[in-house]
C-alpha positions as CSV (number, residue, x, y, z in Angstrom):
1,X,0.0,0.0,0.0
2,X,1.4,3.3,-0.9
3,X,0.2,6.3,0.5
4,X,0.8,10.1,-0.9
5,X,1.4,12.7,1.7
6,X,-1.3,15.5,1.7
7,X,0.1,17.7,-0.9
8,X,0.0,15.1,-3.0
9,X,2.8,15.9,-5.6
10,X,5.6,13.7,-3.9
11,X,6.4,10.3,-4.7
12,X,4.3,7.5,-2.2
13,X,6.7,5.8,0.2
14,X,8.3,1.9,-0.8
15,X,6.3,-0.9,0.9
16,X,8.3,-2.4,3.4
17,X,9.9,-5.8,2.2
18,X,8.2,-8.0,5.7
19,X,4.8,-8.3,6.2
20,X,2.9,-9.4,9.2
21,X,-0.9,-9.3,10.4
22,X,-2.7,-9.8,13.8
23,X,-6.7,-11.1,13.5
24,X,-8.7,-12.2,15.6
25,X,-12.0,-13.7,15.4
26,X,-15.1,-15.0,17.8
27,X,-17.7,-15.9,15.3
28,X,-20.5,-16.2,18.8
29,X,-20.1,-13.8,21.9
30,X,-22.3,-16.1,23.4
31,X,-20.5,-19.5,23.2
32,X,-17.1,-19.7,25.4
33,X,-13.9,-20.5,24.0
34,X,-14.7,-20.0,20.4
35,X,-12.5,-17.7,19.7
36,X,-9.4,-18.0,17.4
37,X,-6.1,-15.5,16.7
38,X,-4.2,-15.7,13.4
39,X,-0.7,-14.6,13.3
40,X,1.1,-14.3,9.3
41,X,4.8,-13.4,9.5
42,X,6.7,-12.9,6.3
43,X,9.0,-11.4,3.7
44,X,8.0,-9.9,-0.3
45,X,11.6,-10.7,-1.7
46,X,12.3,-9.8,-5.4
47,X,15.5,-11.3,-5.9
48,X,16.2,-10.8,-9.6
49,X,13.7,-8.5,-10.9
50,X,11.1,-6.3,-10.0
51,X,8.3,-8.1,-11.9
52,X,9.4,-11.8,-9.8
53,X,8.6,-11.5,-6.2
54,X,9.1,-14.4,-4.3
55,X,6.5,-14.8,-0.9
56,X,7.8,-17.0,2.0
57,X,5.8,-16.6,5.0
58,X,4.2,-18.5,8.2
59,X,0.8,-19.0,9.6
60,X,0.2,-19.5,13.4
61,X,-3.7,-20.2,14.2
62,X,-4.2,-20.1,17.9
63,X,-7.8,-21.8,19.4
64,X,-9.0,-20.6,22.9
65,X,-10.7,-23.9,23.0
66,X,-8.4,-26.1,24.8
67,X,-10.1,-29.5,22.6
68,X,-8.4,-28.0,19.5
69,X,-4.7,-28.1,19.0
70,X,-3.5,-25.4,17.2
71,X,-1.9,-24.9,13.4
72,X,1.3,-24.3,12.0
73,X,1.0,-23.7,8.0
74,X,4.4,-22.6,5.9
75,X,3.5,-21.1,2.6
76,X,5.6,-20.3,-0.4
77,X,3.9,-17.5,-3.0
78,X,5.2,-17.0,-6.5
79,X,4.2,-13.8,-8.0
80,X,5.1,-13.0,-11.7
81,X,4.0,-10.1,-13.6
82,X,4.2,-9.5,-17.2
């Protein structure tokens, strides 16, 4: 996301090359220990050329419900644009 400042004549700032996000979610306020937290830690790497951006990054899904163990996902994203 790039964001001009108010003037709006200089150039929007570079993206930051990591990338991570906090969610959380409690789909019923009235059940207990539904709730879930998402964690995604990663880095937008273009190694060889601005069009070729390579993704890695790492999913943590926490439950509050003690029954349900909770996830681990490593993901690899491709991204080529042409």
């Amino acid at each position: 996301m790039h964001l001009l400042p108010p003037n709006g004549r200089e150039k929007p700032a570079k993206a930051k090359p990591g990338l991570q996000e906090l969610d959380r979610y409690e789909p019923n306020s009235r059940v207990a220990e539904d709730e879930m937290t998402l964690v995604i830690a990663g880095v937008d790497w273009s190694p060889f050329h601005k069009s070729l951006r390579l993704q890695p990054n790492v999913w943590f899904v926490s439950y509050a419900n003690p029954e349900k163990k909770n996830d681990i996902v490593f993901n690899f994203t491709f991204f080529l644009s042409f």
